[in-house]
C-alpha positions as CSV (number, residue, x, y, z in Angstrom):
1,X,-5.8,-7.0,3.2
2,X,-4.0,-8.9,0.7
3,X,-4.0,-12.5,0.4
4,X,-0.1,-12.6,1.3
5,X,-0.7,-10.5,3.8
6,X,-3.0,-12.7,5.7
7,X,-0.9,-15.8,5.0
8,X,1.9,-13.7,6.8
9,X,-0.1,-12.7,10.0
10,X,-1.2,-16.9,10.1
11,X,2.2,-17.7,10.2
12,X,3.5,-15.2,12.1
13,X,0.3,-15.9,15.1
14,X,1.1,-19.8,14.0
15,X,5.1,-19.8,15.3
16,X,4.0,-17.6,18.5
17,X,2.0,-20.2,19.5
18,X,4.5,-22.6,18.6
19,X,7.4,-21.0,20.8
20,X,4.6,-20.5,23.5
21,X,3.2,-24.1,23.6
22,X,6.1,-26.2,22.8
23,X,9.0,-25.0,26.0
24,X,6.4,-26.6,27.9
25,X,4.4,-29.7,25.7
26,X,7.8,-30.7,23.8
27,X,8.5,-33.7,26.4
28,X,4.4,-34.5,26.8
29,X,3.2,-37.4,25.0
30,X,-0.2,-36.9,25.6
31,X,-2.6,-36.9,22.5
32,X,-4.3,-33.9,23.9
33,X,-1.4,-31.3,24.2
34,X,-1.5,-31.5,20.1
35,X,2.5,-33.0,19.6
36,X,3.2,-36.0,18.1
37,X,6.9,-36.4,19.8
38,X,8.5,-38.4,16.9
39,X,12.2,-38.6,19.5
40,X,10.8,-36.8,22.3
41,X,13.9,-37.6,24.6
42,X,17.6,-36.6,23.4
43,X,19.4,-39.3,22.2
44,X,22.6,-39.6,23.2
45,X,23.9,-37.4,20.9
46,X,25.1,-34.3,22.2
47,X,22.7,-31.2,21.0
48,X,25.0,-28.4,18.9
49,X,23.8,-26.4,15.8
50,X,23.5,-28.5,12.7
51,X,23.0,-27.9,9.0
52,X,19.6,-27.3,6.6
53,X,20.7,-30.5,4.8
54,X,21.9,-32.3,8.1
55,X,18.0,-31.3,9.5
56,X,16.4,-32.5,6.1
57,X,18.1,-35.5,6.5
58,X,17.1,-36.0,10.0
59,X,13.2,-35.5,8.8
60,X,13.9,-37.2,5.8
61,X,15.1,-40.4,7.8
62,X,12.0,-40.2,10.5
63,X,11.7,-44.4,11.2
64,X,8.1,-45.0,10.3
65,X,7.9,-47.5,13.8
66,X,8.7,-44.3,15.5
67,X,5.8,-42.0,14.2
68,X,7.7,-41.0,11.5
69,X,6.0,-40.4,7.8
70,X,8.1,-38.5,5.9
71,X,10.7,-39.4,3.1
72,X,12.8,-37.5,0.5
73,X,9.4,-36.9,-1.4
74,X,7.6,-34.6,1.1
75,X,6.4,-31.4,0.2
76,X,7.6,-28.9,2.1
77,X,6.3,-24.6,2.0
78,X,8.4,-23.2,4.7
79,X,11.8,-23.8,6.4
80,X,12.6,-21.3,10.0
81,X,16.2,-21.5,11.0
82,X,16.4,-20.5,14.9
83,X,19.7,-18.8,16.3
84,X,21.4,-19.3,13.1
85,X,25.2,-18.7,13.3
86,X,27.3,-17.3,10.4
87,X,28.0,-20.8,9.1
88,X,24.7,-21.4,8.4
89,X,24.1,-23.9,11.4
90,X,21.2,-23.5,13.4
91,X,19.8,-24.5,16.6
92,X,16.5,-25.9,15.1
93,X,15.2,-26.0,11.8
94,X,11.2,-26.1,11.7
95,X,9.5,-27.4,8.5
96,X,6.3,-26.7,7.4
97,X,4.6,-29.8,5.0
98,X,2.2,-31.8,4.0
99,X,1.4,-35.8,5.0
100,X,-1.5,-37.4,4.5
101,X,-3.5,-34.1,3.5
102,X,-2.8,-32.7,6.5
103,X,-0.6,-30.0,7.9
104,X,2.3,-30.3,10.2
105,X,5.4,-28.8,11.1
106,X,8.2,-30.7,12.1
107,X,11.1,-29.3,14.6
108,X,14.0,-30.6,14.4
109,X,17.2,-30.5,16.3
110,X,20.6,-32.7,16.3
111,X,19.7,-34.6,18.6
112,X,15.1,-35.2,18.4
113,X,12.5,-34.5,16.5
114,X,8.7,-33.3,17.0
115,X,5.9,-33.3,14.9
116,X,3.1,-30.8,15.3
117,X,-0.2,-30.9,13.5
118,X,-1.4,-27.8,12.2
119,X,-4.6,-26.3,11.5
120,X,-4.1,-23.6,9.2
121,X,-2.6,-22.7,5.6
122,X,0.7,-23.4,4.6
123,X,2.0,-20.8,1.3
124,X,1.3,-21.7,-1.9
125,X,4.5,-22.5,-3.5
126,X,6.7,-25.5,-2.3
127,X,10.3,-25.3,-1.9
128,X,12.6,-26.9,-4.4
129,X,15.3,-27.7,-1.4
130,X,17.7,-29.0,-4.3
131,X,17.4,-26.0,-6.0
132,X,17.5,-23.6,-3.6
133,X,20.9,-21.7,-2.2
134,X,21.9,-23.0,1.5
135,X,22.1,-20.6,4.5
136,X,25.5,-21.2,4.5
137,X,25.9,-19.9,0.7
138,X,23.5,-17.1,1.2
139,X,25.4,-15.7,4.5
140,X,28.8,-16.2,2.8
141,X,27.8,-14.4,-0.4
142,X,26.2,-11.3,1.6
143,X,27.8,-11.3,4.8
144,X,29.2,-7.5,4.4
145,X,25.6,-6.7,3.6
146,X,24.3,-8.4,6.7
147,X,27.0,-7.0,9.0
148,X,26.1,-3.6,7.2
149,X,22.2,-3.6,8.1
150,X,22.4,-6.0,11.4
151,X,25.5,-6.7,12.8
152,X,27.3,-4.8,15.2
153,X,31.5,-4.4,15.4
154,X,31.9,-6.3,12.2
155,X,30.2,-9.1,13.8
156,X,27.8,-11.4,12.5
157,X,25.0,-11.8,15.1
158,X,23.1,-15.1,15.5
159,X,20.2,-15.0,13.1
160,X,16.6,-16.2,12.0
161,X,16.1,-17.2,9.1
162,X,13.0,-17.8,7.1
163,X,12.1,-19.2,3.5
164,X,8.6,-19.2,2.3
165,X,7.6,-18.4,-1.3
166,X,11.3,-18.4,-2.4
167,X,12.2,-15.8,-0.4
168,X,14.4,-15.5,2.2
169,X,13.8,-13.5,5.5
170,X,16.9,-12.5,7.5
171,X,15.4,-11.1,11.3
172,X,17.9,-9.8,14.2
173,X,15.6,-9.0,17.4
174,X,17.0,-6.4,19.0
175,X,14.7,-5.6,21.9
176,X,11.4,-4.9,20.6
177,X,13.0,-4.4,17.2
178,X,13.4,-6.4,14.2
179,X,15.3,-5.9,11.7
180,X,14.5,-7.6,8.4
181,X,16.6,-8.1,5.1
182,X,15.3,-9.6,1.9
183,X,17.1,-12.7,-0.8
184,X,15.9,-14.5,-3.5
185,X,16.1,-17.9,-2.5
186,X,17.9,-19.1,-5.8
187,X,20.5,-15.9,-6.5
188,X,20.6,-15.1,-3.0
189,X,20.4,-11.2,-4.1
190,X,19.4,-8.6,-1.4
191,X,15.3,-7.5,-2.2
């Protein structure tokens, strides 16, 4: 097995426990359950999709007397875009970086935040944010091709969307099946 390949299954066995432990933990602010809620309650903002760069600017803004240690200089080595629509808003972007030597990955929504320590490897290479192409540029640019492979009556589905290693991962779940497309993270050409 190839060194990718495990860093693959890690994060694939690392976001099933996320989306099995934090329905339940993501209000707790016990030590024990792991979370670190950085806005645990909604403000009173109403919740609706938001932007990557509306999400890095939420974690980049984290108040450090709230729990928050994060600035415009954190490293980050993976970015998951949940229920992503075809303007390139999603319901929650989750972060994967580095602070204080340690692991986390941050969730973050329009209206709260939530930190999450974490155990294992992130990938190798950090993501240049600045340099990379937005969700919203990348669907725009290939939304025949993702209608083509995925969608369904010339309709764009709601999407994940990964990044990791300066790739993009486009998956549709339909049922037990996914369907994954390929970019480059800086061209935004199909792999």
């Amino acid at each position: 097995m190839t060194p990718l390949s495990r860093l693959k299954i890690s994060l694939v066995l690392a976001f099933t426990i996320l989306l099995v432990l934090v329905p339940g933990c993501i209000n707790k602010e016990e030590k024990s359950s792991g979370l670190v809620p950085i806005s645990p309650e909604p403000n009173e903002e109403q919740f609706r999709p938001i932007s990557l760069d509306e999400a890095l600017i939420s974690m980049n803004n984290l108040d450090s007397r709230e729990g928050g240690a994060t600035n415009a200089t954190t490293p980050l080595y993976f970015i998951k875009g949940r229920n992503v629509n075809s303007d390139g808003k999603a319901e929650q972007w989750i972060f994967g970086t580095e602070l204080n030597k340690d692991y986390y990955f941050i969730l973050v929504e329009s209206n709260r935040q939530v930190l999450i320590p974490f155990e294992g490897k992130m990938p190798q290479e950090k993501i240049e944010a600045d340099r990379i192409m937005k969700p919203s540029a990348l669907i725009l640019k290939n939304r025949g091709y993702i209608i083509e492979k995925l969608g369904k009556d010339n309709q764009l589905p709601l999407l994940n969307l990964e990044l990791n290693n300066n790739i993009y991962t486009v998956t549709l779940s339909i049922g037990t099946i996914d369907k994954i497309l390929s970019f480059n993270a800086f061209s935004g050409e199909p792999l």
